[in-house]
Backbone bond lengths (Angstrom), bond angles and torsions (degrees), N, CA, C in turn:
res aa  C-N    CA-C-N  psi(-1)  N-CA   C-N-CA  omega(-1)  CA-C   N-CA-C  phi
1 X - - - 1.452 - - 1.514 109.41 -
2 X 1.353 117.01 130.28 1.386 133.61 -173.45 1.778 96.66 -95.57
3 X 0.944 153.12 128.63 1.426 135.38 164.52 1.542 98.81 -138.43
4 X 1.821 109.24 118.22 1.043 122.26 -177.62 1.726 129.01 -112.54
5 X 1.436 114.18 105.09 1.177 110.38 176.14 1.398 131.40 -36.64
6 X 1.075 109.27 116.87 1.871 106.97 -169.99 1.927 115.71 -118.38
7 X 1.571 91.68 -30.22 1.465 92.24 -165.08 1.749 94.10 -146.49
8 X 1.658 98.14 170.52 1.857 98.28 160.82 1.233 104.16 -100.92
9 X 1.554 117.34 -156.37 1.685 134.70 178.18 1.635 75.58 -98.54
10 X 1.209 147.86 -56.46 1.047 175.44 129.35 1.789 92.07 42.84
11 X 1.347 112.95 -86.61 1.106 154.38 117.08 1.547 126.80 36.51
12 X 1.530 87.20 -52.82 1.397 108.16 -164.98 1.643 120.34 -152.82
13 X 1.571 89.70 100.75 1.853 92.22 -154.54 1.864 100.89 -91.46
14 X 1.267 92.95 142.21 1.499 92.23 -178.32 1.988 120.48 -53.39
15 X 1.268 103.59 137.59 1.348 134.19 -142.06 1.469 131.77 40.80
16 X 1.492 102.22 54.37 1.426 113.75 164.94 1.652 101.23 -113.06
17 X 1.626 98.60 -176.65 1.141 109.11 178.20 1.324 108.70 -165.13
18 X 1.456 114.75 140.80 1.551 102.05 -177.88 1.768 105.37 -155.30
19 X 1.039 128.36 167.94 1.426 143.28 -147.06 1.956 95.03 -102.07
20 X 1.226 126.93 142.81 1.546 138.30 153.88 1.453 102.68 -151.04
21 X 1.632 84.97 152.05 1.246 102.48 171.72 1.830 113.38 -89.88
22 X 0.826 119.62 131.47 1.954 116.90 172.25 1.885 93.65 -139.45
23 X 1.604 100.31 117.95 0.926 123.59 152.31 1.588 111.75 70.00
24 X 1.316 108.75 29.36 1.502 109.97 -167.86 1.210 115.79 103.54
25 X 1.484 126.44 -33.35 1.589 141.76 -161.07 1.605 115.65 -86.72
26 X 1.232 122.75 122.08 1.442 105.15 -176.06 1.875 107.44 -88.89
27 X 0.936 111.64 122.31 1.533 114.10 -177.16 1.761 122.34 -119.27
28 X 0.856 120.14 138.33 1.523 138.23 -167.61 1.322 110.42 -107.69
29 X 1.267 115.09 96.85 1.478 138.12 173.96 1.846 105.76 -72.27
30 X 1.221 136.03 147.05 1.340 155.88 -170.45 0.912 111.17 -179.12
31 X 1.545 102.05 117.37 1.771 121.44 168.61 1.286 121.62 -121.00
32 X 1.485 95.29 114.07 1.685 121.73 -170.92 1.510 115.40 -103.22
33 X 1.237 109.81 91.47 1.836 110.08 173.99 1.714 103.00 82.84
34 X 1.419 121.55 15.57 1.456 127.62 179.93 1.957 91.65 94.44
35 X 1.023 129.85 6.22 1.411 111.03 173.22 1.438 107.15 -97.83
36 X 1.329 128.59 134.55 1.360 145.93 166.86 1.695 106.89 -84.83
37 X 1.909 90.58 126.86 1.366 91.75 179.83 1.594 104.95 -128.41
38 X 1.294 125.47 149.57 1.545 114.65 -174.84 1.435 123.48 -132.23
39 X 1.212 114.33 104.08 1.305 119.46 -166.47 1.731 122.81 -117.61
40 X 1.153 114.37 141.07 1.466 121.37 -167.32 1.808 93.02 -46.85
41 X 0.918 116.63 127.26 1.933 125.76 169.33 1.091 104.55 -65.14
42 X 1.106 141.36 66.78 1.637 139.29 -177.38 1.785 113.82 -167.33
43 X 0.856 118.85 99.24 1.216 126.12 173.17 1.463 118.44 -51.94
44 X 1.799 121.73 122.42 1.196 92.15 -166.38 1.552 135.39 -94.55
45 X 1.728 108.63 27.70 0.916 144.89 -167.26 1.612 90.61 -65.55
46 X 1.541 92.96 -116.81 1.468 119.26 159.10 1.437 141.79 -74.04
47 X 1.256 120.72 9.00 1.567 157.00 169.66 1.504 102.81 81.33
48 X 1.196 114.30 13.65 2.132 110.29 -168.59 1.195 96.79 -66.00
49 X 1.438 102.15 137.06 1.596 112.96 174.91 1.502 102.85 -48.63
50 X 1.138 102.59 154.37 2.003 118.79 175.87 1.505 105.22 -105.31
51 X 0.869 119.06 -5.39 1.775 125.24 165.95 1.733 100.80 -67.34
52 X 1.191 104.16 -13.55 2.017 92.96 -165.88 1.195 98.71 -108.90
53 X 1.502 110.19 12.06 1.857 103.61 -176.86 1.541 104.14 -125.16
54 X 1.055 117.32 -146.83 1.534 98.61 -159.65 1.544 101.40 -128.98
55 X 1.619 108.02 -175.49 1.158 107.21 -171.24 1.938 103.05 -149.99
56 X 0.911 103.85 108.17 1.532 123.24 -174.22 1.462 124.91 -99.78
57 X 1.206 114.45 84.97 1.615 115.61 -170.50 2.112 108.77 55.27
58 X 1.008 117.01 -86.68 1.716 130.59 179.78 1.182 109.90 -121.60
59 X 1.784 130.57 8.75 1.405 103.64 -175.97 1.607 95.63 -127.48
60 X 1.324 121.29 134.24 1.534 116.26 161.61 1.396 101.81 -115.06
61 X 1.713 79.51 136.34 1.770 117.35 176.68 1.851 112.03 -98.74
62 X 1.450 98.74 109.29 1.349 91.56 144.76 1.268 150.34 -14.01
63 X 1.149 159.96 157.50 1.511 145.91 -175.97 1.209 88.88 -117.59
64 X 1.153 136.75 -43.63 1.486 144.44 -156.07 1.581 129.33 -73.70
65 X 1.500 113.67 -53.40 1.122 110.63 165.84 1.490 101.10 -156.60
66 X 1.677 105.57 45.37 1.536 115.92 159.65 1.647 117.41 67.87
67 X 1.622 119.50 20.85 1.534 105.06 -167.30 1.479 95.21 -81.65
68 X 1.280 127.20 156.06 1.647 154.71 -153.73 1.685 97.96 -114.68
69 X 1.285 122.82 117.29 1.382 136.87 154.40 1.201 113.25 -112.11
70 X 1.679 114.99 144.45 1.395 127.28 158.16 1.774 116.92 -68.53
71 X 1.226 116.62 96.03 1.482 105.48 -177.14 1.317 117.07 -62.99
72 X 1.624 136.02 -8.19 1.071 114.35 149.87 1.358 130.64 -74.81
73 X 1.157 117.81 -30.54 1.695 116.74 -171.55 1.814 107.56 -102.67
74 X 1.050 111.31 -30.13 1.726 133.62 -168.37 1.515 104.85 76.17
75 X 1.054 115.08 22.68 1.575 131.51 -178.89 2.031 106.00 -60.60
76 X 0.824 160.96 148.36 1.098 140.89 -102.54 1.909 78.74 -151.24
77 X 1.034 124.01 153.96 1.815 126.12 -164.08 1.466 100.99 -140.66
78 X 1.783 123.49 -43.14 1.141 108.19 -175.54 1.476 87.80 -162.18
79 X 1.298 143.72 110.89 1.976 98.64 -23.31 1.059 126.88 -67.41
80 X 1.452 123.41 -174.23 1.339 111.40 -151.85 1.739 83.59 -115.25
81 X 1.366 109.94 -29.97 1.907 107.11 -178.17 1.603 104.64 -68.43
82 X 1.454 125.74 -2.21 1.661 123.67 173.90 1.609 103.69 -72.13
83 X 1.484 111.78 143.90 1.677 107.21 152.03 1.742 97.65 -162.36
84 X 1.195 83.40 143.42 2.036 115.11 162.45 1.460 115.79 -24.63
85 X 0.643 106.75 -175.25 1.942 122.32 -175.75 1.439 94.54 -142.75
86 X 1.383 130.24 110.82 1.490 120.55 171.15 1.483 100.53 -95.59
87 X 1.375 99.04 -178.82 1.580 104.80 164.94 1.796 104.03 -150.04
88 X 1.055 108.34 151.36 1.378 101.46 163.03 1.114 134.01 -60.97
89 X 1.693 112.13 149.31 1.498 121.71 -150.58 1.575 101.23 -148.97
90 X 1.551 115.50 153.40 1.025 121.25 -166.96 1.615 105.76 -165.40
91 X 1.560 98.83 152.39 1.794 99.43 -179.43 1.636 100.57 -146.51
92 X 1.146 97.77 105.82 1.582 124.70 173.17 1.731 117.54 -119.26
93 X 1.560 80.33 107.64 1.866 84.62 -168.09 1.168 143.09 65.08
94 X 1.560 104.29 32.69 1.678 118.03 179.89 1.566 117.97 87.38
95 X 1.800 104.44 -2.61 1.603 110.83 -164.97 1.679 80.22 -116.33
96 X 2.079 104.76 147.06 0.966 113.53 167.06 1.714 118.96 -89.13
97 X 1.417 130.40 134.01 1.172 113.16 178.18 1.734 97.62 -110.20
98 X 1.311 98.41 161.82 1.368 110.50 165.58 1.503 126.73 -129.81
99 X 1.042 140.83 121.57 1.707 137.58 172.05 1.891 103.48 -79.91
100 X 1.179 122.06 125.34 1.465 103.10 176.93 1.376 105.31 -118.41
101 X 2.027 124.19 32.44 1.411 117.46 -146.91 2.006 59.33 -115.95
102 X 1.590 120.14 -28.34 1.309 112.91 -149.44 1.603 101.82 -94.22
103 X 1.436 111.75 65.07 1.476 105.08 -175.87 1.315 114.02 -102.51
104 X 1.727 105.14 141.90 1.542 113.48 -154.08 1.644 82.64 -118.30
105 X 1.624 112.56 125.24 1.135 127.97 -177.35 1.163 94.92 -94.17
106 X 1.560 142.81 133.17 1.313 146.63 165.52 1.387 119.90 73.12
107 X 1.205 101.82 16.06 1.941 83.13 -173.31 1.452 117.67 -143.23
108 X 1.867 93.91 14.12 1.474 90.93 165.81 1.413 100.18 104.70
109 X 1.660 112.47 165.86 1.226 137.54 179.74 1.364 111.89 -48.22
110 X 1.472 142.91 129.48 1.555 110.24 131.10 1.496 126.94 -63.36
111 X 1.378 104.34 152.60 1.644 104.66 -172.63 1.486 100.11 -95.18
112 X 1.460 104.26 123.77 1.205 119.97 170.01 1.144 136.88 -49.82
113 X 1.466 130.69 131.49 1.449 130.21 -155.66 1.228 115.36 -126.67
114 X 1.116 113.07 115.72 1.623 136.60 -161.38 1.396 123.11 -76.03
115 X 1.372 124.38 83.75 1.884 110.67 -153.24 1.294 69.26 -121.53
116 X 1.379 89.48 161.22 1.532 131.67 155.63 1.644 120.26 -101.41
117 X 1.144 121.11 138.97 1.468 109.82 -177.72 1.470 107.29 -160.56
């Protein structure tokens, strides 16, 4: 496991969302209720970043041609057979980490794990 500091809690106020780069990878940070979720920035439509579309309580919209994600799960809303690329995620000491080697095609967020160290 690679886990790369990208952002704080600081950083990233609950229901925002914002774009980093880790390791070459463009990734899309979203924080829902204080949970950090991390998903490949690319829609898997037409690949448009999802940073340029919006974010509505739990659902992010595309900019492009409007497809609907669950920002907690990246579970796919309209359509419903679409879903996210997560990667693993983690929060150790107010800093967000990310793994982007650990990407979970279809199945949603990992839930972030809160250590102290």
């Amino acid at each position: 496991m690679a886990f790369h500091k990208v952002a704080t809690l600081d950083d990233l106020w609950s229901g925002e969302m914002t774009s980093v780069m880790v390791e070459g990878k463009h990734v899309l940070l979203i924080n829902i209720n204080d949970i950090i979720h991390a998903y490949e920035d690319a829609c898997p439509h037409k690949r448009t970043p999802l940073h340029a579309g919006s974010l509505d309580g739990t659902v992010l919209t595309c900019a492009t041609h409007q497809w609907e994600f669950d920002a907690c799960t990246g579970a796919g809303i309209n359509p419903d057979n679409a879903c996210l690329e997560a990667f693993a995620i983690k929060v150790q000491n107010g800093d967000i980490l990310v793994d982007v080697d650990q990407a979970q095609p279809g199945e949603g967020p990992v839930a972030p794990r809160r250590e102290k160290s």
